[in-house]
C-alpha positions as CSV (number, residue, x, y, z in Angstrom):
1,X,-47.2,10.6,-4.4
2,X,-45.1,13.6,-3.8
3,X,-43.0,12.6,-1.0
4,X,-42.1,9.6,-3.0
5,X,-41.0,12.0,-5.7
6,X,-39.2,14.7,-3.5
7,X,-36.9,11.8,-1.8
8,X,-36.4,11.1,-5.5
9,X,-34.8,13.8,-6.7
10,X,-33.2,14.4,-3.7
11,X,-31.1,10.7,-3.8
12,X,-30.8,11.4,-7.7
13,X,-29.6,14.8,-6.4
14,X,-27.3,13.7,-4.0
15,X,-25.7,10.9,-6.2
16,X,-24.9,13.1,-8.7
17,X,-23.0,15.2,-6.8
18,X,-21.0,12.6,-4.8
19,X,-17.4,12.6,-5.1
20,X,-17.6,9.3,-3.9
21,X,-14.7,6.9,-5.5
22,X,-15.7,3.2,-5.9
23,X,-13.5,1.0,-3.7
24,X,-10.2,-0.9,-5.9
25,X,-10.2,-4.1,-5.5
26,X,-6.5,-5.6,-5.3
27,X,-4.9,-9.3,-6.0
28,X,-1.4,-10.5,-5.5
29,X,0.9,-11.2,-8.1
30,X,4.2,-12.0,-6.7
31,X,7.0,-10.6,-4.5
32,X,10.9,-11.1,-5.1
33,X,13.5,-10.3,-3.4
34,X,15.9,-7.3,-5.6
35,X,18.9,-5.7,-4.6
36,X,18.7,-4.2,-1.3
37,X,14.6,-4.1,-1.5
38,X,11.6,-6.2,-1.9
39,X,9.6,-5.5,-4.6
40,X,6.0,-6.5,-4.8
41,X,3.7,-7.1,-8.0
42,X,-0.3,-6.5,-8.2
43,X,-3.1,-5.9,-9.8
44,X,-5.8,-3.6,-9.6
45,X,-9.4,-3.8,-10.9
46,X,-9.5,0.3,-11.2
47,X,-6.7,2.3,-13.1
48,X,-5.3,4.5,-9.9
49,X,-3.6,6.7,-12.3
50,X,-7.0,8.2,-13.7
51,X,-8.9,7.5,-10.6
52,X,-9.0,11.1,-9.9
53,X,-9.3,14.3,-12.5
54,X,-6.0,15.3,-13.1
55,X,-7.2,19.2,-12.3
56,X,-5.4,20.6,-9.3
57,X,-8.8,19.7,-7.0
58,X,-8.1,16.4,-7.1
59,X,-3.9,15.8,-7.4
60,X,-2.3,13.3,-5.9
61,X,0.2,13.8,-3.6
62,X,1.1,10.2,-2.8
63,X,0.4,6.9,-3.8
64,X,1.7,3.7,-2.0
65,X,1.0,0.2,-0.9
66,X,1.4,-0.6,2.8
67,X,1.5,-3.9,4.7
68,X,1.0,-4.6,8.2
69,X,2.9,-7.0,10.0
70,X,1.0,-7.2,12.8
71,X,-2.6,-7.8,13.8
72,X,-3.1,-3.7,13.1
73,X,-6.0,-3.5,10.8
74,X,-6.0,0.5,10.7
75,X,-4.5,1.7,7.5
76,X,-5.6,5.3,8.2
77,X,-2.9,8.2,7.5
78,X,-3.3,9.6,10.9
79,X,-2.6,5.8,12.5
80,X,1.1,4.8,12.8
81,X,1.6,0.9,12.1
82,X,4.8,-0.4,14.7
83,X,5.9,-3.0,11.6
84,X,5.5,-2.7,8.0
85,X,6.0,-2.5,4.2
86,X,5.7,0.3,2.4
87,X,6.5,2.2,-0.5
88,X,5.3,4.0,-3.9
89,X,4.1,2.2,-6.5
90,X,4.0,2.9,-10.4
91,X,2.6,1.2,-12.9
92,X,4.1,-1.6,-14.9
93,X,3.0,-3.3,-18.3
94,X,0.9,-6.0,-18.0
95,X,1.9,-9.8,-18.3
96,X,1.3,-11.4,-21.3
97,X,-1.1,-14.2,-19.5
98,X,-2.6,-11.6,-17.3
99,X,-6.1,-11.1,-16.9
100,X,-8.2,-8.4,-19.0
101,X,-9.4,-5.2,-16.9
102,X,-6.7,-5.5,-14.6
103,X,-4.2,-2.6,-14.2
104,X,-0.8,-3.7,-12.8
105,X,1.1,-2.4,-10.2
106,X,4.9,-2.5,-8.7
107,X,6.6,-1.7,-5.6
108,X,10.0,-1.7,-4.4
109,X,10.3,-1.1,-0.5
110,X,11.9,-3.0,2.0
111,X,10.1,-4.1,6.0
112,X,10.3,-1.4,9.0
113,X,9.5,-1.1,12.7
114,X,9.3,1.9,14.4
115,X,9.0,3.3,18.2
116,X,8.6,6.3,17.8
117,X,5.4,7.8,15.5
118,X,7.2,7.0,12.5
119,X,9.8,9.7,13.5
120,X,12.9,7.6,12.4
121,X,12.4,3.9,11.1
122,X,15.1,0.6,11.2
123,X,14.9,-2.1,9.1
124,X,13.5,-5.7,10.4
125,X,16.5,-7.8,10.0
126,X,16.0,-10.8,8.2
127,X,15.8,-13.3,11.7
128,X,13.5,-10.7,13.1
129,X,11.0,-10.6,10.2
130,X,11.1,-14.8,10.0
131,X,9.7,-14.6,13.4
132,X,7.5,-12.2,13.1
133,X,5.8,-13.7,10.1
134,X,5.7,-17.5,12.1
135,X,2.9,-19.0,12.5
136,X,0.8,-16.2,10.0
137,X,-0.9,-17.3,6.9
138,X,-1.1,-13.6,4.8
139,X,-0.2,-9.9,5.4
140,X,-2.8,-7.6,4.8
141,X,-1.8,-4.6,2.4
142,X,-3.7,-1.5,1.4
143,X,-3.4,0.9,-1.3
144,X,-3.4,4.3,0.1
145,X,-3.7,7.3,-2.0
146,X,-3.1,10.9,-0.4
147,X,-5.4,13.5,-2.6
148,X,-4.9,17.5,-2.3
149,X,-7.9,18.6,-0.5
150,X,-9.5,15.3,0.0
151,X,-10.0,12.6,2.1
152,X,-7.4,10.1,1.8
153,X,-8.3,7.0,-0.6
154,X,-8.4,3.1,0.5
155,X,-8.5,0.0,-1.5
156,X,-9.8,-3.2,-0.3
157,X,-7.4,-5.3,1.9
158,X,-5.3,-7.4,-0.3
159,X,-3.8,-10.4,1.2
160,X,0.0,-11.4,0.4
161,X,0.7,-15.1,1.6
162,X,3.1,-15.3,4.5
163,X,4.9,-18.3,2.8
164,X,5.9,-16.5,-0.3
165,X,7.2,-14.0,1.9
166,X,9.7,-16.6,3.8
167,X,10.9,-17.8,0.4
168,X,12.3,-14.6,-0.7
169,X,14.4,-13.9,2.9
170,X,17.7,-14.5,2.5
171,X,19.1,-16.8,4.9
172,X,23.0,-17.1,6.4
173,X,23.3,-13.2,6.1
174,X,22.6,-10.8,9.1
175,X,21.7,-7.5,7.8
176,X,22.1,-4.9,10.6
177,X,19.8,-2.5,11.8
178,X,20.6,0.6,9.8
179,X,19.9,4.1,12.0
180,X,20.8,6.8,10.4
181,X,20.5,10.6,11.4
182,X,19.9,13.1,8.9
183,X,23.6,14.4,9.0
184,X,24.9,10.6,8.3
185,X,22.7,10.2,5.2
186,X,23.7,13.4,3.7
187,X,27.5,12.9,4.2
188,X,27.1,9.4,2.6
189,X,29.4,8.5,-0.4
């Protein structure tokens, strides 16, 4: 009977003290094309802005959504994906129709590729990211939250449907790869 008891306390124990976050689950709203960005809608079953105490231990330091255009299922911070979407989200007010519980999310970002550890990025002009997205039925995308002194934070894998992705591409307009140094962008008008 005691053993029983000891591994008892000791899970109760260790439960208790667990800093353990539970895992968001995410579902697609919508995406649009906006001036010179996409911006993507979502939903969240967990409210990511009281997700962690708002003491200094738990701060966070960054909060985005990321999507990977290739068949790269490692969202970790460390991992650099070659093609993607990503940017900082905020919260938005909910739609009237909207589900109850659900938290609601925007993000205005636009789709990159890089070569070179995510040292410099260019754009994915518009033919480029048609082809990349042929013959793919969704886009995985990840919440990623960056905590001071913790472990990073992951949501579930959301899945944004390819096709509603093609509708919002311009077509007829070339948009050129934009690389700029950090010289160029300061001296911009």
């Amino acid at each position: 009977m005691r053993a029983p008891l000891g591994i008892l306390i000791v899970s109760t124990l260790a439960t208790g003290c667990s800093n353990a976050k539970p895992v968001a689950n995410l579902e697609f709203a919508e995406i649009t094309k906006v001036p010179r960005a996409y911006e993507i809608e979502f939903s969240s079953d967990l409210n990511f802005d009281t997700l962690f105490a708002p003491g200094a231990e738990e701060k966070i330091v960054a909060r985005r959504l990321i999507c990977a255009l290739d068949d790269d299922p490692d969202f970790s911070v460390k991992h650099t994906l070659k093609r993607y979407f990503r940017g900082k989200f905020a919260a938005v007010p909910a739609p009237p129709a909207g589900p109850p519980g659900q938290f609601h999310y925007s993000v205005k970002s636009d789709f990159y590729q890089t070569d070179d550890e995510d040292r410099s990025r260019q754009h994915i002009t518009n033919e480029a990211l048609i082809k990349i997205l042929t013959g793919k039925a969704a886009v995985p995308c990840r919440v990623v939250l960056t905590v001071y002194v913790k472990q990073p934070y992951y949501s579930a894998a959301m899945r944004v449907p390819v096709q509603g992705i093609l509708k919002q591409i311009p077509t007829g307009r070339h948009r050129p790869i934009l690389r700029r140094t950090y010289q160029e962008q300061l001296d911009k008008p």
